[in-house]
C-alpha positions as CSV (number, residue, x, y, z in Angstrom):
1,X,25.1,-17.3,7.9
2,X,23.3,-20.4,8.2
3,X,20.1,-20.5,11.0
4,X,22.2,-22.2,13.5
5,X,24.3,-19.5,13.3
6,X,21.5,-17.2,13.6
7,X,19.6,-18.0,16.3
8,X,22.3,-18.4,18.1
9,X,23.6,-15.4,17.8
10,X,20.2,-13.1,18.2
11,X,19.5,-15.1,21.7
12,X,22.9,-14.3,23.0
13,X,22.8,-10.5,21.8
14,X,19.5,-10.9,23.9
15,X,20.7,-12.3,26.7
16,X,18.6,-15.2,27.1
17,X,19.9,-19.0,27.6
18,X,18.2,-21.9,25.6
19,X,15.6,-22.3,28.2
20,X,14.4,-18.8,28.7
21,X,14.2,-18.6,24.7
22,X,12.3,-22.2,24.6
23,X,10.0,-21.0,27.0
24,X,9.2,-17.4,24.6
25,X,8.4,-19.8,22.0
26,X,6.9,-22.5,23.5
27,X,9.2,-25.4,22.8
28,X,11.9,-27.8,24.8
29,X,15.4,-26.7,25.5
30,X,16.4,-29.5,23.6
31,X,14.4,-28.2,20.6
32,X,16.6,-25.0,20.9
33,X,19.8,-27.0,21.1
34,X,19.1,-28.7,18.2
35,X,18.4,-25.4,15.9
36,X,21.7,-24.6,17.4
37,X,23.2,-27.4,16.2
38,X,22.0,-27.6,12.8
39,X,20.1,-30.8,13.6
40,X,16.4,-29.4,12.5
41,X,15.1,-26.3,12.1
42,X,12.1,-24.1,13.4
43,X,8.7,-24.5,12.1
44,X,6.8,-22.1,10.1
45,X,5.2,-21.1,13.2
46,X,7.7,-21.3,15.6
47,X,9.5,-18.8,13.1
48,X,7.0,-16.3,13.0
49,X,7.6,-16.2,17.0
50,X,11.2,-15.8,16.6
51,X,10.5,-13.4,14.1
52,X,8.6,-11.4,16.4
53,X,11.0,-12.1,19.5
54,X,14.1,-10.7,17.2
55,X,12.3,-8.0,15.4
56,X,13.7,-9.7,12.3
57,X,12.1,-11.1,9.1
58,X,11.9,-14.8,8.6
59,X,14.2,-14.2,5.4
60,X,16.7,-13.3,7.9
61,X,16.0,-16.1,10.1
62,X,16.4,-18.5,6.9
63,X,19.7,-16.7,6.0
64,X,18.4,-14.3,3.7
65,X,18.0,-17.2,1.0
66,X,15.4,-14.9,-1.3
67,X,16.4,-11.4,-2.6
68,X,13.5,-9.4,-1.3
69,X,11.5,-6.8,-2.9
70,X,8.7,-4.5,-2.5
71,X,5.6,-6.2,-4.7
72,X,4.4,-2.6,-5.6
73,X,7.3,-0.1,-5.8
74,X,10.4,-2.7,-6.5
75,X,12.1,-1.1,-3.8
76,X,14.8,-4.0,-2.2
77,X,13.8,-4.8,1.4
78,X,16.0,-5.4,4.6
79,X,14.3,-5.6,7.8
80,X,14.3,-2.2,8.3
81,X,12.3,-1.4,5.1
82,X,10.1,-4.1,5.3
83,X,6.3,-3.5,6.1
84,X,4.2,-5.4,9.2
85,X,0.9,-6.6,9.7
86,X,-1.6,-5.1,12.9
87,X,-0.2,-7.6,15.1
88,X,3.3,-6.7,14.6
89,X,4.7,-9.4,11.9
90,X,6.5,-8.6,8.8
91,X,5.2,-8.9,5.5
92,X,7.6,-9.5,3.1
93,X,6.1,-8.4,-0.2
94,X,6.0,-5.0,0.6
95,X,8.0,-2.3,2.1
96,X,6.9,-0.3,4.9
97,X,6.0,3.0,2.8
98,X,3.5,1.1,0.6
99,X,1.7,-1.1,3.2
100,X,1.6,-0.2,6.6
101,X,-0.4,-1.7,9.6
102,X,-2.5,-4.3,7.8
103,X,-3.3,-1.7,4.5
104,X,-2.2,-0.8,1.3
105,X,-1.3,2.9,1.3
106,X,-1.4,3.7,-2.4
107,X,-4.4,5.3,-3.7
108,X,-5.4,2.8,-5.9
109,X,-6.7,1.2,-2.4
110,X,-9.1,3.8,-1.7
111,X,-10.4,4.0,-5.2
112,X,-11.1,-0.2,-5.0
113,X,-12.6,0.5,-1.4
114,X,-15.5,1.9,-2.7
115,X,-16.6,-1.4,-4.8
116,X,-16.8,-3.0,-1.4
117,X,-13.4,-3.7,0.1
118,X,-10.8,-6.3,0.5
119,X,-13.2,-8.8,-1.1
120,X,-14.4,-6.9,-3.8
121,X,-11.1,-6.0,-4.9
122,X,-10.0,-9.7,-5.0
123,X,-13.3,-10.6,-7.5
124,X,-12.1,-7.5,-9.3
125,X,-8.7,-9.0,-9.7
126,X,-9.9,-12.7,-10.3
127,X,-11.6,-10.6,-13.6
128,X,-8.6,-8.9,-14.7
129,X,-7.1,-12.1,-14.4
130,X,-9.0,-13.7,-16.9
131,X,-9.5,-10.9,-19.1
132,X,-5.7,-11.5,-19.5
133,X,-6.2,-15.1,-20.0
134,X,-8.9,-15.0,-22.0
135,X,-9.5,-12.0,-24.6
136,X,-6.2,-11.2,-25.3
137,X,-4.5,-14.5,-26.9
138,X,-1.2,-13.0,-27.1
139,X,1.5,-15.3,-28.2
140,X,4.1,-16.3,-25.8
141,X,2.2,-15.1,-23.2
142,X,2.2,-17.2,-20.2
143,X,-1.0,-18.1,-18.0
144,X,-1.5,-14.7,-15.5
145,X,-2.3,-16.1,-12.2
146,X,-1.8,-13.4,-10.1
147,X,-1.2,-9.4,-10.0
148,X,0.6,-7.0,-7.5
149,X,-0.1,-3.1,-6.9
150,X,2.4,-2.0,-8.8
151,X,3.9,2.1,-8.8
152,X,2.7,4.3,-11.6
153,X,6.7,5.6,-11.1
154,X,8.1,1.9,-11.4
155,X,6.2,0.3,-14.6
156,X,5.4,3.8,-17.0
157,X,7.7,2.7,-19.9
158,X,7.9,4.8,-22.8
159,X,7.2,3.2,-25.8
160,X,8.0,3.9,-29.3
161,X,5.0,4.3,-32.2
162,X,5.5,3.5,-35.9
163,X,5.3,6.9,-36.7
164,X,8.5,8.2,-34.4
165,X,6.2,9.2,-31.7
166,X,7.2,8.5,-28.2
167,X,4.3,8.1,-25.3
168,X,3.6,6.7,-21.9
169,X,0.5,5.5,-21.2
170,X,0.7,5.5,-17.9
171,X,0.6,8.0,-14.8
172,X,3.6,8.2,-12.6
173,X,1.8,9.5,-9.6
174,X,-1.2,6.4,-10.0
175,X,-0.9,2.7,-8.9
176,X,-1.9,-0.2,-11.2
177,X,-2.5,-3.9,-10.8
178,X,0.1,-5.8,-12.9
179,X,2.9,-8.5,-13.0
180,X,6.0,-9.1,-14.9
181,X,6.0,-12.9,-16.5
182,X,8.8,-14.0,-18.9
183,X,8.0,-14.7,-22.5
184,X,7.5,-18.8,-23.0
185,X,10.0,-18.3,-25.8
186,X,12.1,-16.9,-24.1
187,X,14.5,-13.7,-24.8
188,X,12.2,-10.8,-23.6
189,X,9.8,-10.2,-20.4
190,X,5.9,-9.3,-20.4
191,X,4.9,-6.7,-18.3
192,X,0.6,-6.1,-17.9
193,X,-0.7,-3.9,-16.5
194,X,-4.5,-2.7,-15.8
195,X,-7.0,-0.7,-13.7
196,X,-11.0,0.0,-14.4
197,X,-10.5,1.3,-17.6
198,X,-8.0,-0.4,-19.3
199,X,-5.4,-3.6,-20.5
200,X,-2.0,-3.1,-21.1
201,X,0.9,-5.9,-22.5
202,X,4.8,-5.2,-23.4
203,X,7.5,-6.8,-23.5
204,X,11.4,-5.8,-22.6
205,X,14.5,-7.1,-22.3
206,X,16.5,-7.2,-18.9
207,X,16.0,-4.3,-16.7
208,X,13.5,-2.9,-18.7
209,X,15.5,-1.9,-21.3
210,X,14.0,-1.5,-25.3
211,X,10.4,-1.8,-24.2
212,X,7.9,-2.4,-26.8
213,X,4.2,-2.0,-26.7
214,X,1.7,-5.1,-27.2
215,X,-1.8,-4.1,-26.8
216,X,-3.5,-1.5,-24.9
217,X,-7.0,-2.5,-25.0
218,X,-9.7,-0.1,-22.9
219,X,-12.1,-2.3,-20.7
């Protein structure tokens, strides 16, 4: 469905006429009329009042035009599954089992909290960041420029050593920061990986499948 469509449909399931919902969202009738129409659409505010009028994402509102999924646990998210901030709005990188009411619920969280918070953990990333960037000069490997809390269940690969052995390195039941980039020669994936202690690269092909260990360097 297109947003026309939409919004036209979620204020008639409501009840209200074009002015009552212009009047919730501080707008004209006209302005209304002309979502309805197809003419314009709502602005990036106005949509996060809709949002919070329908109890619906702005995905939704957008006509679901990204495939959503959780930033940390890779779950897929409908509006149902999808987390919200203190003052009621979705967030639409995580679902509601990993962040909930304006924090992270993972434990990784708590363990960053005490090297001073929200802030703290940001610097802290802003390091890994360029760790990544700088120390590691892996070929293929594109710029990192950012890193999600990522499930210890989701990204623990098994690996395959020269001499037979298999291993994780990982812990299922810990959270990491990390991010997936594709390989600038294309073919394969990097995943990366890190905490306080450590630096992880791979690579994979889709899905994860055949995944192959790059470096694993302690911090």
């Amino acid at each position: 469905m297109e947003t026309k469509d939409i919004i036209y449909e979620l204020r008639t399931k409501k009840g209200l006429s074009q002015e009552e919902l212009a009047e919730k969202v501080f707008v004209t009738r006209q302005a209304v009329s002309r979502w309805e129409t197809g003419e314009t659409i709502p602005n990036i505010d106005t949509l996060k009042l809709l949002s919070k009028l329908f109890d619906v994402s702005i995905n939704t509102l957008l006509g679901s035009p990204r495939e959503l999924v959780c930033q940390c646990c890779g779950m897929p998210l409908e509006d149902c599954t999808t987390s919200r901030e203190t003052d009621g709005n979705f967030n639409e990188e995580y679902c509601k089992w990993c962040y909930a009411d304006g924090e992270y619920t993972l434990d990784i969280w708590k363990r960053y909290a005490e090297i001073g918070g929200k802030e703290k953990l940001e610097e802290f990333k802003a390091k890994l960041i360029d760790e990544f960037n700088t120390l590691l000069h892996i070929e293929g490997l594109p710029k990192v420029e950012n890193l999600n809390v990522l499930s210890g269940e989701f990204i623990n690969m098994e690996y395959t050593l020269p001499n037979g052995e298999k291993v994780k390195f990982l812990d299922d039941k810990q959270t990491y920061l990390g991010s997936q980039l594709e390989s600038e020669f294309g073919g394969r994936c990097f995943g990366i990986a890190a905490n306080m202690d450590f630096l992880l690269v791979c690579t994979y092909e889709e899905n994860g499948e055949n995944p192959e260990l790059v470096i694993y360097k302690k911090r």
